[in-house]
C-alpha positions, 0 to 999 in steps of 0.5 A: 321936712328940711329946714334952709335958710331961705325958709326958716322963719325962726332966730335963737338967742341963747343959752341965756345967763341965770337961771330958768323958770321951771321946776325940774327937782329937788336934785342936782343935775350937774351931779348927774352929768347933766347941763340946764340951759334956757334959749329964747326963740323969736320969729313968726308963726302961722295959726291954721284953717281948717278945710275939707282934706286937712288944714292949711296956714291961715294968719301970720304973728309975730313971737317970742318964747323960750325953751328949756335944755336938759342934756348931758355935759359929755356930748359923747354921752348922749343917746341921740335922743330928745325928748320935747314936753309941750309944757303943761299951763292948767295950774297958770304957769309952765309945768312939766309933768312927763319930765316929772314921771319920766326923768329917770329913763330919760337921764339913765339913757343919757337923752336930751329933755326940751321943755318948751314953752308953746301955750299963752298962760304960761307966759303972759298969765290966765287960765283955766283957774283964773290968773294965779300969778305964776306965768313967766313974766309974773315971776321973773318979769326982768328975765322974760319981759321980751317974750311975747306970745299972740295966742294958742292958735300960733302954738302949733306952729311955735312947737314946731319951730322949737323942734326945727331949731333944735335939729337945725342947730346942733349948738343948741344941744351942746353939739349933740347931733339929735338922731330921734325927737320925741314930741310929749305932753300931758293933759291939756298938752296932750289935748293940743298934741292931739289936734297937732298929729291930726291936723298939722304934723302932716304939713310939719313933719318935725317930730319922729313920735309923739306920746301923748298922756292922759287926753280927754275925747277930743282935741284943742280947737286950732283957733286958740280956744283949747278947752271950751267952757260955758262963760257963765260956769265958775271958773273955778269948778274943774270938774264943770268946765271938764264936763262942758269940754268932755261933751263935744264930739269925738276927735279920735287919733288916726292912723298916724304918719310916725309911731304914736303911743296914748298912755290914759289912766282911769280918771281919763278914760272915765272922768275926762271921758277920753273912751269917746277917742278910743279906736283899734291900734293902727300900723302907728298907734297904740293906746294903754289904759293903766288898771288902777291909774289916776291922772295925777298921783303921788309919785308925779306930784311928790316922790318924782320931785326926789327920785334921782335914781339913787334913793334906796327903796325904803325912802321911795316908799316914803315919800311915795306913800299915801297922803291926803294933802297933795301940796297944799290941796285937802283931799277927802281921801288919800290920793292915788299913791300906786307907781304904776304911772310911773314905771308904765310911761317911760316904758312907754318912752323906751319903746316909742324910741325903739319902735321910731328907730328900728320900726319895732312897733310897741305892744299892744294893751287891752282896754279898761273894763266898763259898762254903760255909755256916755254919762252911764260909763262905769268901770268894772271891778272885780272882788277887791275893788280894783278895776278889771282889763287894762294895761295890768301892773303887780299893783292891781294885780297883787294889791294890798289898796284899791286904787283907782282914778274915779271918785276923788273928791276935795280942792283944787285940783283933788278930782283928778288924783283918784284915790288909795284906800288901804286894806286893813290887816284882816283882809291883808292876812286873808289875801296873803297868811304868809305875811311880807314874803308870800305877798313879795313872791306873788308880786315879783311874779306879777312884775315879771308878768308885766315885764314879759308884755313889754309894761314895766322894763327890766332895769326898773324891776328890782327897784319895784320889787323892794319898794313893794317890800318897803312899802307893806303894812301888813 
């Protein structure tokens, strides 16, 4: 939908001196040919009412927020392509988890990345922790204490005027002319995205796809509310307020005007209960539910903060391997440590992009084996203890752990990360007698498997295929 002058409702100040808020590596990007630039957005907003055949603008508020540029220094460089996160807030602060996962594709295809800043906590503070003290003005008060938020039921609107600016005003970019914008979010993002494809993309018509990661059965209320919690349960008590959020009615994704992927993982599929959204692919849907994957990991919460693309597999192996103290958080177990996410998501990416460009729909991916329903919902397992069906990956298939989102148990955050639990060296030697090798073939031939259904791309195969060997304990 064309942006005039005569309508827009939005002013750009920026790029802003210093340097933002917002954890995107342990890297250089200017090593990588690539720029960081924070802009503040200011207008006004319009939260929605719902009615009988869609919804329609209901209140108006005024706003200020800010967004985050990731893109190449050489404007000929770029692929056109932008990718917009909805920034995560659940840990009281502006995370962005899909960069985490996806940075890699992003950066070698030369793509632009936006992190934007749509939901309250994540400036003024709050949460579904309580207040952690890590919004933007409680960090860097003297660089953010203009913006202003009015409530999660302008956050729709404020992401849509974030993806209006960016194709409006090319110098926003660098004077890269953006030639596909990718909507993202992960999590309590996805929730939101959720509500936005269902309910105002039709009236927005901004976005040209959207991946949505790890959503639970419904989407966010428009009124502001987001995950609903019984007032009196402890704050603190995740997996209650999931539970109380999980129970309501389900909100499935219907056939969408422009090409949308929802990548899920067993933790949400099961523990979110994210099968009560579950429905058939339509002309522009698709839904992937990774065998073995948690809704947080190793590799999006430690290895991804290292990985620039030039680390040799023995230290991805390293720093991808299992542990049970996931920053700071004690876990009674090791967390989830396969990079199936990892490598799956910007799959994904690449053909969301494709199929958005060229009208290439992505493929399709069986469901995650279960039994029983609702509060009954198990998954199968087969003889090693992996999960069967799903979106398959060498690390299930070719295993040398049981991985699995289900079952985590520890602080904070812990019950969302799953669980890694190591074959010992007798089931190894009963799995694989001829040791590395045999078990390297049976893996490159299961990547090529995943490969061939579109899974896993080819420019990541390689890499797979020795961190599989650097990581073996046999």
């Amino acid at each position: 939908m064309a942006v005039t002058e005569a309508t827009r409702r939005w002013r750009v100040e920026g790029p802003v001196e210093g340097t933002p808020t917002l954890l995107l590596g342990n890297f250089d990007l200017a090593q990588h040919g690539y720029v960081v630039e924070e802009f503040f957005l200011d207008g006004t907003a319009r939260s929605y009412a719902e009615r009988a055949n869609g919804v329609e603008p209901a209140d108006e508020a005024e706003y200020r927020t800010r967004f985050v540029v990731v893109r190449p220094s050489d404007p000929s460089e770029c692929s056109g392509t932008v990718v917009v996160e909805w920034l995560n807030v659940s840990g009281g602060g502006d995370g962005c988890p899909d960069w985490a996962f996806m940075h890699r594709h992003i950066m070698r295809t030369r793509s632009v990345f936006v992190a934007a800043s749509a939901q309250r906590v994540g400036i003024e503070g709050g949460g579904i922790l309580g207040d952690m003290g890590t919004a933007l003005k409680q960090v860097a008060p003297e660089r953010y204490e203009t913006l202003q938020h009015p409530g999660d039921a302008f956050s729709f609107d404020m992401y849509t005027q974030i993806g209006e600016a960016l194709r409006g005003d090319p110098a926003l970019l660098g004077g890269i002319e953006p030639t596909c914008v990718i909507a993202v979010g992960e999590s309590q993002s996805a929730v939101f995205l959720v509500s936005y494809i269902n309910k105002v993309d039709a009236l927005a018509q901004v976005y040209d796809a959207f991946l949505v990661h790890g959503r639970g059965s419904r989407g966010a209320s428009l009124t502001g509310e987001g995950i609903r919690r019984d007032p009196d349960a402890d704050p603190t008590d995740l997996a209650a307020a999931t539970a109380r959020f999980r129970q309501e009615a389900a909100d499935p994704i219907p056939d969408a005007r422009v090409p949308v992927i929802t990548v899920q993982s067993e933790t949400d599929v099961v523990g979110m209960y994210g099968f009560g959204s579950r429905c058939d692919d339509g002309q522009n849907t698709r839904l992937w539910e990774i065998a073995g994957a948690a809704h947080f990991d190793t590799w999006g919460m430690i290895a991804a903060h290292d990985d620039d693309g030039t680390l040799p597999v023995e230290r991805l192996a390293e720093v991808g391997g299992p542990t049970d103290e996931p920053l700071g958080m004690k876990s009674e177990e090791a967390i989830n440590c396969g990079p199936q996410q990892h490598y799956v998501l910007m799959s994904a990416l690449a053909h969301l992009e494709q199929w958005a460009r060229e009208g290439t729909p992505a493929p399709h991916a069986p469901l995650l084996a279960t039994t029983g329903e609702r509060d009954t919902l198990a998954l199968e397992r087969n003889e090693h203890g992996n999960v069967k069906g799903g979106l398959r990956t060498p690390w299930v298939d070719v295993p040398t752990a049981v991985l699995t989102g289900i079952g985590a148990t520890g602080g904070g955050f812990t019950f969302l990360f799953g669980v890694t639990r190591p074959f010992d060296g007798s089931q190894l030697e009963a799995l694989y007698p001829g040791g590395v090798d045999e078990y390297v073939g049976k893996f490159e031939s299961a990547a090529a498997s995943a490969r061939a259904e579109g899974y896993l791309l080819d420019e990541d195969i390689s890499e797979i295929v020795g961190v599989a060997r650097a990581s073996w304990r046999g």
